[in-house]
C-alpha positions as CSV (number, residue, x, y, z in Angstrom):
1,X,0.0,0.0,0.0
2,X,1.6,3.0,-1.6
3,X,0.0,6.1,-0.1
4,X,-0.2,8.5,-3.3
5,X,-1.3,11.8,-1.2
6,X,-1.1,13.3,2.7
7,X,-4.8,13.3,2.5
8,X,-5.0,9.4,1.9
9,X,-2.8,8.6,4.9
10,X,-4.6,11.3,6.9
11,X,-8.3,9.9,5.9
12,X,-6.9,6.0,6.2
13,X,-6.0,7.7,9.9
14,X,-9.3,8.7,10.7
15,X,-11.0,5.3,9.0
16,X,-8.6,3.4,11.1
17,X,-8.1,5.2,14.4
18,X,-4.4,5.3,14.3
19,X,-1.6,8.0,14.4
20,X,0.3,9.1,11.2
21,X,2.9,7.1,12.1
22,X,1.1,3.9,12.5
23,X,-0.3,4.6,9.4
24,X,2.6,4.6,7.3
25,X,4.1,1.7,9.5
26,X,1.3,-0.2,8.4
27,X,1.6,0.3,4.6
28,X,5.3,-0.5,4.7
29,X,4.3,-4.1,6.1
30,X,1.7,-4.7,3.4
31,X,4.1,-2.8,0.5
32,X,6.5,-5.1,1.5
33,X,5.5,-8.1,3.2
34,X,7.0,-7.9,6.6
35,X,6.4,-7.9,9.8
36,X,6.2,-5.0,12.9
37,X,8.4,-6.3,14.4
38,X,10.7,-6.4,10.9
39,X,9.6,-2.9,10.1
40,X,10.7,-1.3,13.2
41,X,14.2,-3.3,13.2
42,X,15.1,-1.6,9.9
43,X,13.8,1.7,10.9
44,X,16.0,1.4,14.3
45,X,19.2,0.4,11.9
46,X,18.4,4.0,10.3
47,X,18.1,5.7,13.6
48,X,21.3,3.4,15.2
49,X,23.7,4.6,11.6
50,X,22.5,8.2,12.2
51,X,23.6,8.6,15.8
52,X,26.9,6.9,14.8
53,X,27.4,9.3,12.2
54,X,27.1,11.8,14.3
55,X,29.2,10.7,16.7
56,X,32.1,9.3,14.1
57,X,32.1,13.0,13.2
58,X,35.8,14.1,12.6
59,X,36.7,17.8,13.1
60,X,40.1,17.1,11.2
61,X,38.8,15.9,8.5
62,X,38.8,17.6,5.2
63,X,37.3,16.5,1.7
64,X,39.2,15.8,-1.2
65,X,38.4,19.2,-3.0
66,X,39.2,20.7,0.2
67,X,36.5,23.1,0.6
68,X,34.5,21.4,3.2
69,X,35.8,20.6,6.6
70,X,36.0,21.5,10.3
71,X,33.0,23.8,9.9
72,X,30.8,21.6,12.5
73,X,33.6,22.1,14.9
74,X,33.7,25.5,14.2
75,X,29.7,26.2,14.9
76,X,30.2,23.7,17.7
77,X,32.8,25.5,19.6
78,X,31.2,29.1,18.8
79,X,27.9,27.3,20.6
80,X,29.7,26.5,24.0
81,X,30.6,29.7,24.0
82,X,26.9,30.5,25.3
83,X,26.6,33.8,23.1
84,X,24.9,32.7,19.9
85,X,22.0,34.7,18.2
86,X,19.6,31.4,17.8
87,X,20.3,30.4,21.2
88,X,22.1,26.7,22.6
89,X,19.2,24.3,20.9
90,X,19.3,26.0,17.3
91,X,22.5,25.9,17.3
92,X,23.2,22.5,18.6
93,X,20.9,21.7,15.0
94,X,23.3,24.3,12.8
95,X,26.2,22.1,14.2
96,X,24.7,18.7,13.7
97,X,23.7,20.0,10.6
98,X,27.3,20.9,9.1
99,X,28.8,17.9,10.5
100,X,26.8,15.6,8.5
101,X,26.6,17.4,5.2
102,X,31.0,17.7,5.7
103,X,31.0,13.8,7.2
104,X,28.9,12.8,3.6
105,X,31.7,15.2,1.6
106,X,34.5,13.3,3.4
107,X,33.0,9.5,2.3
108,X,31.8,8.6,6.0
109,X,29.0,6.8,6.4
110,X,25.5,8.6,6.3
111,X,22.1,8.0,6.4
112,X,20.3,9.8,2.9
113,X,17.2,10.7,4.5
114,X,16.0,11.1,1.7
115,X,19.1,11.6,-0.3
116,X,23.2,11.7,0.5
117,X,23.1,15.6,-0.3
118,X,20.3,16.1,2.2
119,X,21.4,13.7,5.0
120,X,22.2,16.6,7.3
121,X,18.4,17.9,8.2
122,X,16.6,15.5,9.5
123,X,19.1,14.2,12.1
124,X,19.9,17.9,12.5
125,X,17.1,18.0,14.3
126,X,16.5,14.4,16.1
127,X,19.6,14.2,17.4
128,X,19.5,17.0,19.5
129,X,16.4,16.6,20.9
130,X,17.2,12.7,21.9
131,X,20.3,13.5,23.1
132,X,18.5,16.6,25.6
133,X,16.6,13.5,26.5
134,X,13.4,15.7,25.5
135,X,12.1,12.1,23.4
136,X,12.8,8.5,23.9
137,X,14.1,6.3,21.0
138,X,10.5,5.1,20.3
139,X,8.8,8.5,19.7
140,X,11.8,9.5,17.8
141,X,11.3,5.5,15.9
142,X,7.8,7.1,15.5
143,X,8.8,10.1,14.0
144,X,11.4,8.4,11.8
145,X,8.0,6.7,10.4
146,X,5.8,10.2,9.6
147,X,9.4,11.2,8.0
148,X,9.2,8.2,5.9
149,X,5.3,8.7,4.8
150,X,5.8,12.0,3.8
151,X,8.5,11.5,2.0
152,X,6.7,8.9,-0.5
153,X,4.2,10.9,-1.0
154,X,7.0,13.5,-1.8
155,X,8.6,11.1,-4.2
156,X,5.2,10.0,-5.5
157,X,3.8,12.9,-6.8
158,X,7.1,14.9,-7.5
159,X,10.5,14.2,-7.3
160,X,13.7,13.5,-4.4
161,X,16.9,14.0,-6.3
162,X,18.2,17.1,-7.1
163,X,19.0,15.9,-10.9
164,X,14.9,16.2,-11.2
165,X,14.1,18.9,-9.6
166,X,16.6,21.3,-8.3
167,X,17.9,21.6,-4.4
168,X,13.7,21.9,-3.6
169,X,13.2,18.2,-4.4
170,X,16.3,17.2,-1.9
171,X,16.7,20.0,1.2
172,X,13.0,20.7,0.1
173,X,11.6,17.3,1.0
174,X,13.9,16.5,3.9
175,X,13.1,20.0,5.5
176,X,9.1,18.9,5.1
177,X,9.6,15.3,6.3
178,X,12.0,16.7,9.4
179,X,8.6,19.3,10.3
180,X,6.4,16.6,10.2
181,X,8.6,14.6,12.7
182,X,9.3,17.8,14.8
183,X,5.4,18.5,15.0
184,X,4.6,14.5,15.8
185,X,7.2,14.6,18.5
186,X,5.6,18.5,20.4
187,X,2.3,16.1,20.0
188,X,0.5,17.9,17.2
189,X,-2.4,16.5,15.1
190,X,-2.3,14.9,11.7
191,X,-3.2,18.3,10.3
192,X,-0.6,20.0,11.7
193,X,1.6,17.5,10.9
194,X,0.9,17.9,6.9
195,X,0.8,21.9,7.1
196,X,4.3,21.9,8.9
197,X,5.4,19.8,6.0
198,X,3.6,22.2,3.7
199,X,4.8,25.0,4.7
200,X,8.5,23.9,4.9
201,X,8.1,22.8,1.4
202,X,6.9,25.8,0.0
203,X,9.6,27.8,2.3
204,X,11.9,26.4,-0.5
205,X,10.3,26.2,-3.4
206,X,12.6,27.2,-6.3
207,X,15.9,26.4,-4.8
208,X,18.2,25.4,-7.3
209,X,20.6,22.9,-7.1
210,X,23.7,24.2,-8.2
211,X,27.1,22.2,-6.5
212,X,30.4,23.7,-7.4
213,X,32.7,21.4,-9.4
214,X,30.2,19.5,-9.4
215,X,30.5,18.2,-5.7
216,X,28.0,17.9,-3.0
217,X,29.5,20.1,-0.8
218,X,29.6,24.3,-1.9
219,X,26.5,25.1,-1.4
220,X,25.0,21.7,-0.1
221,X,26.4,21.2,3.4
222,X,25.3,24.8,5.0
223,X,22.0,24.5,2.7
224,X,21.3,21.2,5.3
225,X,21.5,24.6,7.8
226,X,18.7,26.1,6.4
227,X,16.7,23.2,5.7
228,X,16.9,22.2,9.5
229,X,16.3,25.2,10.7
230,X,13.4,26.0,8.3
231,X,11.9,22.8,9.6
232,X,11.9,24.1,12.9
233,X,10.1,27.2,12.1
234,X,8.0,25.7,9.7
235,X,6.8,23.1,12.9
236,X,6.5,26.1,15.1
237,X,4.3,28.2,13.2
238,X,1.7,24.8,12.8
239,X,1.7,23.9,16.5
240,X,0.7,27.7,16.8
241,X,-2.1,27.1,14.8
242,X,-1.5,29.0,11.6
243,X,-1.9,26.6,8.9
244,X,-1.1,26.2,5.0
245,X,-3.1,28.3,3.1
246,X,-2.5,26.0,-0.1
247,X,-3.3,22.2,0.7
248,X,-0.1,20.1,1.5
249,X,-0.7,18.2,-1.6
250,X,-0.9,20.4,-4.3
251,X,2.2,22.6,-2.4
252,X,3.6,19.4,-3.5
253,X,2.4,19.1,-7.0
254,X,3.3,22.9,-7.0
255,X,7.0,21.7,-6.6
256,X,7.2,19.2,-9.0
257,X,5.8,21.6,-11.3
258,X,8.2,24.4,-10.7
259,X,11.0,21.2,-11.0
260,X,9.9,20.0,-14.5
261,X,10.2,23.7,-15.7
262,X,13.3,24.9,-14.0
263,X,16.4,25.3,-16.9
264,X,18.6,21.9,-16.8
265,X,22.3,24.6,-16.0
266,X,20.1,24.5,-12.3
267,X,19.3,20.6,-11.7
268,X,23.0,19.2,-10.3
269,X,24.8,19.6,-14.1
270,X,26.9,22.3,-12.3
271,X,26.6,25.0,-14.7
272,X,24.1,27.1,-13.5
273,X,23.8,29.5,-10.4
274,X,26.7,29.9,-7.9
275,X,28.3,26.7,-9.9
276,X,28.6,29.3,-13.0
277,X,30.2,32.1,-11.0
278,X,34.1,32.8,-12.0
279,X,35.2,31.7,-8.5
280,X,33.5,28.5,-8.7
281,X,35.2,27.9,-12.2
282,X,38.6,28.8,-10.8
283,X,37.9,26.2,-8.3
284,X,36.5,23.5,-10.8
285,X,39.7,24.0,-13.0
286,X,42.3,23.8,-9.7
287,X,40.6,20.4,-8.5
């Protein structure tokens, strides 16, 4: 069972009397033939790999093209300092952020959630929280789960990969799928839930995808930055109440849309946007 829409899952929620997270848990067992108990094992292997890639984060480490490294050392050092504009949380989530977009640049082990280039967001902003101790592995297992469901409906009706449909379709989609966790996890309704994902979605809506050289990592690693922290606004502003004046759905339709017509020099070819200014071609020629 495939959920095509937010709407379906929310509906089969009602018909059912489940959460948004059992609802999706449920479609992965008949999509694939598994069990709970098989389900949940592979989604704790995803959780498990995350929090080892954040702690197998290396400071020292540098990529290949050299121009990613140390940054998540450097936000994490300016943090325990205590003076920060976005305060000790947020920037706990700018730090996580960095370090797995850099640990991805430097070949360590990630978790693409949904993709490689957008691995840094959603753990960005579990971490953190299960590491305050403000959420216990299960409700962050559950939240993995809403991740998951929005995220094929994401790849359902539009697109994941930045080759498809710009930077939208890979920060884009992990910055909706980490609000729809964050908004699960303050306990907020299925609603909420889809308009948090909504509006993080439509936050980003047009972003190119534009990598220097050609690599995943200028502007990719701090653009995990601002899909994290643009999830937790987005999750913010729908446990407040204010909601998504366009349906989550067609925000999502809206994307692909704006994907399918966006000029090819701005879906990962490198040619386009900050990959066509003359510092990013001095770079492409020195690597």
């Amino acid at each position: 069972m495939a959920y095509q829409s937010l709407e379906e899952i929310n509906q089969f929620c009602v018909e059912k009397s489940v959460p948004f997270w059992k609802a999706v848990l449920l479609g992965d067992m008949e999509e694939n033939g598994i069990s709970e108990e098989e389900s949940v094992h592979t989604m704790k292997g995803m959780w498990d790999a995350m929090l080892r890639a954040s702690d197998d984060y290396d400071t020292n480490l540098t990529s290949n093209s050299g121009l990613v490294g140390g940054m998540g050392g450097q936000m994490e050092s300016y943090r325990k300092k205590g003076d920060t504009l976005c305060g000790n949380f947020v920037s706990k989530v700018i730090a996580q952020a960095l370090q797995m977009g850099e640990s991805n640049a430097c070949m360590k082990r990630i978790v693409a959630a949904p993709t490689a280039g957008a691995c840094g967001v959603i753990p960005a902003v579990l971490v953190p929280l299960f590491r305050e101790k403000r959420n216990i592995e299960q409700e962050i297992l559950h939240s993995l789960y809403v991740t998951a469901g929005i995220g094929e409906v994401i790849a359902s009706r539009a697109f994941i990969a930045g080759a498809s449909g710009g930077c939208q379709a890979e920060i884009g989609s992990a910055s909706a799928m980490a609000a729809g966790a964050l908004v699960y996890l303050k306990g907020g309704d299925n609603n909420q839930i889809t308009d948090a994902a909504a509006m993080a979605l439509s936050n980003l809506m047009g972003l190119v995808c534009d990598p220097v050289a050609g690599l995943v990592e200028v502007p990719c690693v701090k653009r995990n930055v601002v899909g994290a922290v643009n999830a937790l606004s987005a999750a913010d502003m729908a446990l407040a109440g204010i909601t998504s004046r366009i349906p989550p759905d067609q925000v999502i339709d809206a994307m692909r849309e704006v994907g399918e017509t966006m000029n090819d020099s701005l879906r990962e070819t490198g040619k386009g946007g900050l990959a066509n200014t003359p510092r990013a071609k001095e770079i492409s020629e020195n690597i």
